[in-house]
DRENKOLKOL-91328 format. One record per residue (C-alpha): residue number from 1; y, x, z. Coordinates in nm, 4 decimals. Last residue first. Example, Ala and Ser with C-alpha at 12.3 -4.5 7.8 and 13.67 -1.06 7.14 Angstrom:
(pt 2; (-0.1060; 1.3670; 0.7140)) (pt 1; (-0.4500; 1.2300; 0.7800)) 
// end
This chain:
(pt 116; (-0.3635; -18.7514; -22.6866)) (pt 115; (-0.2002; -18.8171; -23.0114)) (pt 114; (-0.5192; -18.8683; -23.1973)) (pt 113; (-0.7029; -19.0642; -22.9536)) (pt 112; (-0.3674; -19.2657; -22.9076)) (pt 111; (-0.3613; -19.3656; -23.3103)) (pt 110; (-0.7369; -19.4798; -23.3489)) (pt 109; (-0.7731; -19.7092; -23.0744)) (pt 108; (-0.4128; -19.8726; -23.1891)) (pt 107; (-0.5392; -19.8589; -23.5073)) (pt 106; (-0.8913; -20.0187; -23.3820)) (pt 105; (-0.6405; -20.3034; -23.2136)) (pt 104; (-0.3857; -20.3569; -23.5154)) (pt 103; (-0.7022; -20.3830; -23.7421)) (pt 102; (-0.8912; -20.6546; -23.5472)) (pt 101; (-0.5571; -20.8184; -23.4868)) (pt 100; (-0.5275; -20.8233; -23.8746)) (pt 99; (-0.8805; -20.9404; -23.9256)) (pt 98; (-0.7633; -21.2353; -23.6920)) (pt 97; (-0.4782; -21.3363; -23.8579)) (pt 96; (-0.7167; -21.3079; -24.1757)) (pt 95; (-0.9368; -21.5408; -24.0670)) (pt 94; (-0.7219; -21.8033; -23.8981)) (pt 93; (-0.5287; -21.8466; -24.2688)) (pt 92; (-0.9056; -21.9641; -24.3887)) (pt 91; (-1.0119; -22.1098; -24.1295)) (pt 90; (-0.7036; -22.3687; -24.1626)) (pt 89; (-0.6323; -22.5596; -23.8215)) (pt 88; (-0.6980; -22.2382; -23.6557)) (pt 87; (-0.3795; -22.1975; -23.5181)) (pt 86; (-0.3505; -21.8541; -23.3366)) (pt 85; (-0.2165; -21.8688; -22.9765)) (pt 84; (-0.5447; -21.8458; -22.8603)) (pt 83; (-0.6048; -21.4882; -23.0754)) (pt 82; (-0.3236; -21.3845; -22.8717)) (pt 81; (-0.4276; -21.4590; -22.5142)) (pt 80; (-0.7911; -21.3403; -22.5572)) (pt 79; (-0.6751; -20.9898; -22.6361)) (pt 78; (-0.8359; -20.8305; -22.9076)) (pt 77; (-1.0688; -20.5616; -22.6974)) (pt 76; (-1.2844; -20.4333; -23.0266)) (pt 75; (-1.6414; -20.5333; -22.7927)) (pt 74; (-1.4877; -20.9022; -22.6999)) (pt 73; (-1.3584; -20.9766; -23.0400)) (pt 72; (-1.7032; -20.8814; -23.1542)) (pt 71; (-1.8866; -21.0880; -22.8806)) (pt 70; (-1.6316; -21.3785; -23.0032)) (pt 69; (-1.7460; -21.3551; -23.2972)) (pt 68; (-2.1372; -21.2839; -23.2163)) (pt 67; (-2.1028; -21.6627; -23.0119)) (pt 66; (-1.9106; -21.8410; -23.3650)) (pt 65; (-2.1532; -21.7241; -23.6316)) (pt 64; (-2.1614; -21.9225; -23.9139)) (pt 63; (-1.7953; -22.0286; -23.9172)) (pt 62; (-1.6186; -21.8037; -23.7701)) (pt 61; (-1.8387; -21.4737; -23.8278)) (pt 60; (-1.8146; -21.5852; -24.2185)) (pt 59; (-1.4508; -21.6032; -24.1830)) (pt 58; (-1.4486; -21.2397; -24.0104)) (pt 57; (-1.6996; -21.0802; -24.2614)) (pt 56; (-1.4580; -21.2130; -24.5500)) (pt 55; (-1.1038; -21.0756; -24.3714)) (pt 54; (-1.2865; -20.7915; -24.3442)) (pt 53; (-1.4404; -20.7414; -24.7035)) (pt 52; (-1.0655; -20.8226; -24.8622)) (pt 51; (-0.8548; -20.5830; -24.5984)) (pt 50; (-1.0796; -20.3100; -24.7162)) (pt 49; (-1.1402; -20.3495; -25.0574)) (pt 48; (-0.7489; -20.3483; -25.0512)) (pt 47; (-0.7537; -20.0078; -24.8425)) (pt 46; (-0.9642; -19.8592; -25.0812)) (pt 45; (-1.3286; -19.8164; -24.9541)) (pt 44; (-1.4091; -19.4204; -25.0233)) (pt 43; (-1.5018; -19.3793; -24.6486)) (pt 42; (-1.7948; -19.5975; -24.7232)) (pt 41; (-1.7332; -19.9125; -24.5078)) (pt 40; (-2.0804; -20.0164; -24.3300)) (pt 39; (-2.0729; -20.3414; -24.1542)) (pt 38; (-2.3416; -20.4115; -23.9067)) (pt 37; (-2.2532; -20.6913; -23.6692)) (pt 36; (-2.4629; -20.5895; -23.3482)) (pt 35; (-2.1265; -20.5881; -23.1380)) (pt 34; (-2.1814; -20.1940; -23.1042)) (pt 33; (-2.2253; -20.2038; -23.5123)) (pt 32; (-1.8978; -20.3513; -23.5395)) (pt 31; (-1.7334; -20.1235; -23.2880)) (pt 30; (-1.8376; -19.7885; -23.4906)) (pt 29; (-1.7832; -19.8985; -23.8466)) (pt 28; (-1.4460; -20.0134; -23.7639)) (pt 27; (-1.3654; -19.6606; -23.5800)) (pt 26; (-1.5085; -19.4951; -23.8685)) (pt 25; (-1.3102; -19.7041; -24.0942)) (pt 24; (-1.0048; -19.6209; -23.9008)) (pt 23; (-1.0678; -19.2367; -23.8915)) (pt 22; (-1.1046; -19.2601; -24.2353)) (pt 21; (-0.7671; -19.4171; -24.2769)) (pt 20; (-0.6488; -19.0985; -24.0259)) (pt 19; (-0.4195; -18.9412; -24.3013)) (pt 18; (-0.0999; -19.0190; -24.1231)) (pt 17; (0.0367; -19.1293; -24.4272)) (pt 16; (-0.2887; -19.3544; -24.4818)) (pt 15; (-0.2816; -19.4753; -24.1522)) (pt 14; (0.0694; -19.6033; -24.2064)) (pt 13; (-0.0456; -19.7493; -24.4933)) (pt 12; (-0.3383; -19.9063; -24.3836)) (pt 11; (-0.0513; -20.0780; -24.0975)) (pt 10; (0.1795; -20.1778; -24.3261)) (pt 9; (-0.0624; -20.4173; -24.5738)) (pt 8; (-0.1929; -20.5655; -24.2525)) (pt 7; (0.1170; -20.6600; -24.1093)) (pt 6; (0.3613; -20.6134; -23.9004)) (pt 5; (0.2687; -20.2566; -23.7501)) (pt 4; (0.2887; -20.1873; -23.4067)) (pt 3; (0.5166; -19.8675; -23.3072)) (pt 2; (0.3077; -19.6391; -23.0986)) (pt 1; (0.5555; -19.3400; -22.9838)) 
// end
């Protein structure tokens, strides 16, 4: 059964025990480019390089590049509801709420295709 992780930190480890990390990056790789947002984690990217370089890419999306951010969002499937009920009084904070939902949603992508 899909449990959701809490956090960031919990999730890249749970995909590290189930040793489908790579898969994860893969998966990352693969929707980014779709949304025309190249980002190209080598499989060797730690999971703290990981959770750094996303949360970065997503605050520079924010602020630079509002239309391809919500394109990405879009193309990943982070539902609309949740990422409204973020506050985005600090970009910052919004960021990485919103590189977590990323994560939780290519897990979830990730996990089921490798169950089923």
């Amino acid at each position: 059964m899909f449990v959701a992780p809490i956090n960031t930190d919990q999730l890249l480890s749970e995909a590290e025990k189930e040793n489908l990390y790579s898969k994860l990056i893969e998966q990352i790789n693969k929707d980014f480019n779709f949304a025309n947002e190249p980002i190209d984690f080598p499989q060797s990217t730690s999971p703290y390089e990981l959770k750094v370089q996303l949360h970065e890419k997503i605050y520079r999306l924010i602020q630079y590049k509002f239309a391809e951010y919500l394109n990405l969002l879009y193309i990943i499937d982070v539902p609309e509801e949740t990422v409204k009920q973020l506050d985005g009084s600090d970009l910052a904070e919004l960021s990485e709420q919103v590189s977590f939902l990323i994560l939780k949603r290519e897990w979830m992508k990730v996990w089921f295709r490798n169950k089923y």
